[in-house]
C-alpha positions, 0 to 999 in steps of 0.5 A: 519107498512106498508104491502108488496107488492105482490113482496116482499111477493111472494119472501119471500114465494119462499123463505120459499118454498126453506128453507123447501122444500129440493128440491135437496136432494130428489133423486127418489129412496127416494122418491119412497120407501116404503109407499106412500101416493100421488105421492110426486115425481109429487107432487115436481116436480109440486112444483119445476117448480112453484118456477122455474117460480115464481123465473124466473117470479120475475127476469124479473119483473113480479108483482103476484097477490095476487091470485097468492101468495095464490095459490103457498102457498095453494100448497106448503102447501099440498104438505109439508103436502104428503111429512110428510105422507111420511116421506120425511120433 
């Protein structure tokens, strides 16, 4: 089995991102009530304009370094784990 390449891997990851992380249906008041653990409403928007420039960066032709895909998955990931703390996902 062949593995993919780090365009395909980084689109499949922005699209898990997009799948898990429901974005749009986290409005402010949400977000920023009751405990808080974090800032998840810095940590989404932090998280949102990496898919944005990832999801831009694909389109235009852009290849992502591994690097790249690690680190756009080490923060999604940590940021999945504040927005459980917070009762968001």
């Amino acid at each position: 089995m062949k593995k993919p390449n780090t365009t395909s891997a980084m689109t499949a990851l922005v699209g898990q991102i997009r799948a898990q992380i429901p974005f749009d249906e986290l409005d402010e008041a949400r977000v920023c009530s009751g405990k808080c653990v974090g800032c998840a409403k810095k940590l989404l928007e932090y998280l949102e304009q990496e898919v944005i420039h990832w999801e831009y960066s694909l389109a235009r032709g852009e290849a992502p370094s591994l690097g790249d895909i690690t680190k756009l998955a080490r923060s999604a990931k940590k940021i999945y784990k504040v927005l459980q703390l917070n009762n968001l996902v």
